[in-house]
Wavefront OBJ file of the C-alpha trace (Angstrom):
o trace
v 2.866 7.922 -9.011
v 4.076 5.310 -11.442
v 7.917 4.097 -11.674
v 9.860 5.461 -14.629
v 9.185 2.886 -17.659
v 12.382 3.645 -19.084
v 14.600 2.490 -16.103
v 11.884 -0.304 -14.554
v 12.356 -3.843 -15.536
v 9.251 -5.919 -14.733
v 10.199 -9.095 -13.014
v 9.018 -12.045 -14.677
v 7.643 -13.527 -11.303
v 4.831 -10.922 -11.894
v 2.750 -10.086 -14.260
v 0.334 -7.119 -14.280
v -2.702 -9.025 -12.788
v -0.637 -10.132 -9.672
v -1.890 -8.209 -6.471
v 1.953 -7.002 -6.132
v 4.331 -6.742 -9.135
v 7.965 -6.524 -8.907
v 9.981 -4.461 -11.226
v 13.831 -2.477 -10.889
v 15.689 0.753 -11.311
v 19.114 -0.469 -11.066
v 19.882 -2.386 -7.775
v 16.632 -0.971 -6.364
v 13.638 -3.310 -6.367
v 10.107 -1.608 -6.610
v 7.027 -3.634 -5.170
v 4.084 -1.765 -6.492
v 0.629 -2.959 -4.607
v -2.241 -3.056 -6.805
v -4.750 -5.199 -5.309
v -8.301 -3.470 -5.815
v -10.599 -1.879 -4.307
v -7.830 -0.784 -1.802
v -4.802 -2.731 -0.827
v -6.559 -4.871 1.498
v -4.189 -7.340 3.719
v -5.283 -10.672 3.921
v -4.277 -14.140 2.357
v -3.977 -13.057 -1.432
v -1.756 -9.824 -0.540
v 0.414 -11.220 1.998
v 1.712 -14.038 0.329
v 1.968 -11.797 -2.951
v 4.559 -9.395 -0.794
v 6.451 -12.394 0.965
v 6.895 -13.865 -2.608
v 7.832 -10.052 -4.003
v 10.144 -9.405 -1.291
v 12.316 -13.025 -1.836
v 12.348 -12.671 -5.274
v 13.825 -9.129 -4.759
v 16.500 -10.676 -2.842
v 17.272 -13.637 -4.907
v 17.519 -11.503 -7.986
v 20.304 -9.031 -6.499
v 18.285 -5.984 -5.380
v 20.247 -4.313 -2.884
v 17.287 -2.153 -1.393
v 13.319 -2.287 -1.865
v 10.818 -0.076 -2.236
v 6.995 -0.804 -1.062
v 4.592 1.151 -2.327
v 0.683 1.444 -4.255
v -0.397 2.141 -7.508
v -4.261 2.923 -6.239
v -5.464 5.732 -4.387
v -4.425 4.250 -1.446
v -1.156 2.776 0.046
v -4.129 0.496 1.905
v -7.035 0.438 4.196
v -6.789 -1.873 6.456
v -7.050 -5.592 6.683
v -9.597 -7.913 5.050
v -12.253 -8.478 7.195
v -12.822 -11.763 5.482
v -10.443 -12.942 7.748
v -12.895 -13.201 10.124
v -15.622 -14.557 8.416
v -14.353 -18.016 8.242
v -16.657 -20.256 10.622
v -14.896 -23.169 12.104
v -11.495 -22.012 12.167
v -9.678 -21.109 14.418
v -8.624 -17.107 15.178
v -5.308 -18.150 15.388
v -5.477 -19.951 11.924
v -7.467 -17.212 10.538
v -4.616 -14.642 11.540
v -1.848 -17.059 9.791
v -1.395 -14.758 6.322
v -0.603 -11.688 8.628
v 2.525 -12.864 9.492
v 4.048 -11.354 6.728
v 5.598 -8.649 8.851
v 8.247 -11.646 9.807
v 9.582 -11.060 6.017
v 9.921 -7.273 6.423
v 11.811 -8.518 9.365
v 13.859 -10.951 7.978
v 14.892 -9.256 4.448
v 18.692 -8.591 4.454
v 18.279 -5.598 2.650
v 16.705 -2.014 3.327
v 13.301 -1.937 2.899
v 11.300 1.644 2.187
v 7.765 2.484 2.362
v 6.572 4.893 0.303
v 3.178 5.795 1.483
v 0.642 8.268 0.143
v -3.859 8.150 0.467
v -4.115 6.530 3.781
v -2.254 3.767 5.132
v -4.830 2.487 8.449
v -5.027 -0.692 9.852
v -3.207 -3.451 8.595
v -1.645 -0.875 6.006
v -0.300 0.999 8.717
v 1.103 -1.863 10.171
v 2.962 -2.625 6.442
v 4.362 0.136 6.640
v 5.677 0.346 10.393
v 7.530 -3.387 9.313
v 9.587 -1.186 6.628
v 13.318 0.282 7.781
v 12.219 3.551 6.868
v 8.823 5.175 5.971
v 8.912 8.057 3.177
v 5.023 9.810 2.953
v 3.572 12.549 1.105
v 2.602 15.350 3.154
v -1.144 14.847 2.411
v -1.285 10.992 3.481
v -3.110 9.859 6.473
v -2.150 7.289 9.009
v -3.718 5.422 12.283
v -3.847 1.922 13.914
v -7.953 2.191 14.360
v -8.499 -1.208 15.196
v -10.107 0.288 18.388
v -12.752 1.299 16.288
v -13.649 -2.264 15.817
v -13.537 -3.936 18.827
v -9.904 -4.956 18.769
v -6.161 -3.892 18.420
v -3.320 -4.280 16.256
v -3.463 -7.685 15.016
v -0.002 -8.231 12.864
v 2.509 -6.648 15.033
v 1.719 -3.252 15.101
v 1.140 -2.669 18.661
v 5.026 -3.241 19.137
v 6.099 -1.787 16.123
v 4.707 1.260 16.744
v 6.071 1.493 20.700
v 9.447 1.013 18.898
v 9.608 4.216 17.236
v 7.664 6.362 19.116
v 7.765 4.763 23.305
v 5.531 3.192 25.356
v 3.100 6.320 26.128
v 2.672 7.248 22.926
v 2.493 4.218 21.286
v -0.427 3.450 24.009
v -2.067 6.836 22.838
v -2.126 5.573 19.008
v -3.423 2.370 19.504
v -5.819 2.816 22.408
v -7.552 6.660 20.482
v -7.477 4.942 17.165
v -7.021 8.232 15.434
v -5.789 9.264 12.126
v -3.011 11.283 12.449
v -1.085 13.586 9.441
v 2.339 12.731 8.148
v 3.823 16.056 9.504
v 3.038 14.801 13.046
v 4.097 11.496 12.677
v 7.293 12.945 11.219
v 7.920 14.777 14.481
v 7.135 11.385 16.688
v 9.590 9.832 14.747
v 7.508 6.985 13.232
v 8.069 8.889 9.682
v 11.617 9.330 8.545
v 10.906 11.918 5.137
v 7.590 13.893 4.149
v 7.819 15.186 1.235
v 5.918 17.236 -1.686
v 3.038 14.676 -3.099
v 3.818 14.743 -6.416
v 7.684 14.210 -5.650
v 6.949 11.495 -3.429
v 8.483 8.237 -5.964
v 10.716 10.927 -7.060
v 12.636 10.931 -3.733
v 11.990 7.763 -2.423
v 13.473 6.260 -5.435
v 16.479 8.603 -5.068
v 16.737 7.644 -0.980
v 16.536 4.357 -2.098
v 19.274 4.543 -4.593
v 21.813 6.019 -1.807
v 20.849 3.017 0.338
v 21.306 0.749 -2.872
v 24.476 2.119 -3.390
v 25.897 1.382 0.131
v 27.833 -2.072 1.319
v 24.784 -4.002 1.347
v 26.132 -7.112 3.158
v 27.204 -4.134 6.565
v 23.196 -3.255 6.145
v 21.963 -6.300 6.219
v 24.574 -7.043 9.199
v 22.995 -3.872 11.054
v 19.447 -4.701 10.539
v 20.234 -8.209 11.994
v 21.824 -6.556 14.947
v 18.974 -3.824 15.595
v 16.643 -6.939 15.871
v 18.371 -8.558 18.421
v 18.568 -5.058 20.174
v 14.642 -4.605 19.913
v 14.394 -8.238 21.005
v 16.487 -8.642 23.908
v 18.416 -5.646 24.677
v 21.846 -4.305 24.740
v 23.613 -7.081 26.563
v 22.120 -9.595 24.462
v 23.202 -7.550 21.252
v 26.618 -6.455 22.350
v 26.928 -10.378 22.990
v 25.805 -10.814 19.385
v 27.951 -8.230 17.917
v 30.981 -10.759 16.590
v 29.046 -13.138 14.525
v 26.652 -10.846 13.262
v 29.647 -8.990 11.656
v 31.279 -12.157 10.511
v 29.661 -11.477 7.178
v 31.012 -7.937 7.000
v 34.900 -9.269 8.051
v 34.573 -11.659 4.644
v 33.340 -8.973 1.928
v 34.922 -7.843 -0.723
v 33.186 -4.397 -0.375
v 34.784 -3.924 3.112
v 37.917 -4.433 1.091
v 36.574 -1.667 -1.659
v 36.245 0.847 1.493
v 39.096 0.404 2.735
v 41.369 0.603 -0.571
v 39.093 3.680 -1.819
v 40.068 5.448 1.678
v 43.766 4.472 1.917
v 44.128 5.789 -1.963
v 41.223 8.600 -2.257
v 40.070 9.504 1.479
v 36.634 9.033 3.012
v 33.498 8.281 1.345
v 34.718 7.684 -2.218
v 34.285 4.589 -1.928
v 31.881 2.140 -4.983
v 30.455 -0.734 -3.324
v 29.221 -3.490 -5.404
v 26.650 -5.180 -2.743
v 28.959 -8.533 -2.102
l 1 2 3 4 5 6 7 8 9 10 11 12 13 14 15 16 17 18 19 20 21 22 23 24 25 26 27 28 29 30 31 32 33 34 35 36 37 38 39 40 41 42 43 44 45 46 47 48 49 50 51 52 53 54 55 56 57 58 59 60 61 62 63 64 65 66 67 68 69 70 71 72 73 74 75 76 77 78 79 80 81 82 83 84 85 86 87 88 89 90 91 92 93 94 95 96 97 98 99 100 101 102 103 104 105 106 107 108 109 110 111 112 113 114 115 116 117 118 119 120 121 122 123 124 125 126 127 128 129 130 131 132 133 134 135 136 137 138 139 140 141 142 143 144 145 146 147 148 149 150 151 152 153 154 155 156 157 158 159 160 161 162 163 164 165 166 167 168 169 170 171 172 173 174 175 176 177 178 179 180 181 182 183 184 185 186 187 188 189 190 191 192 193 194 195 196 197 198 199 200 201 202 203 204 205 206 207 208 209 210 211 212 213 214 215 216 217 218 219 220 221 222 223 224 225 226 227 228 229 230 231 232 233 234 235 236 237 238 239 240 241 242 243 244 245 246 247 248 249 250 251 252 253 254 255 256 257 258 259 260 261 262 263 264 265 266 267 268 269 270 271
């Protein structure tokens, strides 16, 4: 499962005792979870990924992979959460905002998911663009199970991809479901062989990596807005959202490569 030594730089804003360590293959950035027993999100792993996922950004990687070097992509949330007396729920729940990064990252972001992802690891997942899994990993939102529901955004993440009647019908059973079939309700993009699984995501990440990265980032921005108040409120938006795209220099690559060579021959260089 691990990342090819020869083409992975570690970042120095990790080192290997961090909970989530950084490293690159080219313009790709690779956040590898390693935070024993399982992955668990809570205060330690949340702020790890926020931290990973900036530092991607600020050092030039032009898409991200998320993935986990246990047996697990992870289990759930800590239930330590929970166990603090005196404070607030609302307090307590503070470190699971880090689907609001996934959110806000400019750049493709690409789960690669194999073990089970449940829980609050189903929910990291669901706040990725795109969600590669091998065909023996094991999803479900069973917070059900517990007492509650989806407590970091998964509830709406999940209604997203797959509609409100479904979505209900994940959250409310609190099953675990197989990749196949949540490759066929659309919440899965790729699943693939297990032991190919960094194998392709690291090449699907390298075709994102090698696109205009400043038009991605523009059509992440604008998908948002779509999710978050429709399509009048996104066709409204459409103009400055694509001011960044109007002032690239890879818009200017495109269209020299296709006045001089023809469509999609173009080298972007991400600015």
């Amino acid at each position: 499962m691990g990342s090819d030594s020869t083409t992975a730089n570690t970042s120095n804003a990790a080192t290997s005792n961090s909970p989530v360590l950084l490293e690159r293959d080219g313009d790709v950035g690779v956040l590898t979870m390693s935070l024993a027993p399982h992955n668990l999100v809570g205060r330690e792993l949340s702020t790890a990924l926020i931290s990973g996922l900036a530092h991607a950004v600020e050092t030039g990687c032009r898409a991200i992979i998320l993935r986990s070097n246990l047996r697990h992509f992870s289990a759930g949330a800590d239930l330590s959460l929970f166990d603090n007396e005196g404070v607030s729920v609302e307090e307590s729940l503070k470190p699971l905002g880090v689907l609001k990064a996934f959110d806000e990252c400019p750049v493709p972001v690409v789960a690669s998911v194999h073990g089970v992802a449940v829980g609050g690891g189903f929910e990291l997942a669901l706040a990725c663009d795109m969600i590669i899994a091998a065909s023996s990993a094991k999803f479900g939102l069973v917070e059900a199970t517990l007492g509650l529901h989806p407590l970091m955004g998964g509830v709406q993440r999940v209604v997203e991809r797959v509609g409100a009647a479904r979505g209900k019908e994940i959250v409310m059973m609190g099953r675990r479901h197989d990749a196949a079939t949540l490759e066929r309700w659309n919440i899965i993009n790729r699943v693939v062989p297990d032991a190919q699984l960094y194998e392709l995501t690291l090449a699907f990440a390298r075709e994102l990596a090698l696109g205009p990265t400043i038009a991605h980032g523009s059509t992440k921005r604008l998908v948002n807005i779509y999710l978050r108040e429709g399509m009048v409120a996104a066709d409204n938006a459409m103009s400055d959202v694509q001011k960044p795209i109007w002032k690239s220099r890879d818009l200017e690559r495109g269209l020299r490569s296709y006045r001089e060579k023809g469509a999609g021959l173009a080298k972007f260089a991400g600015n």
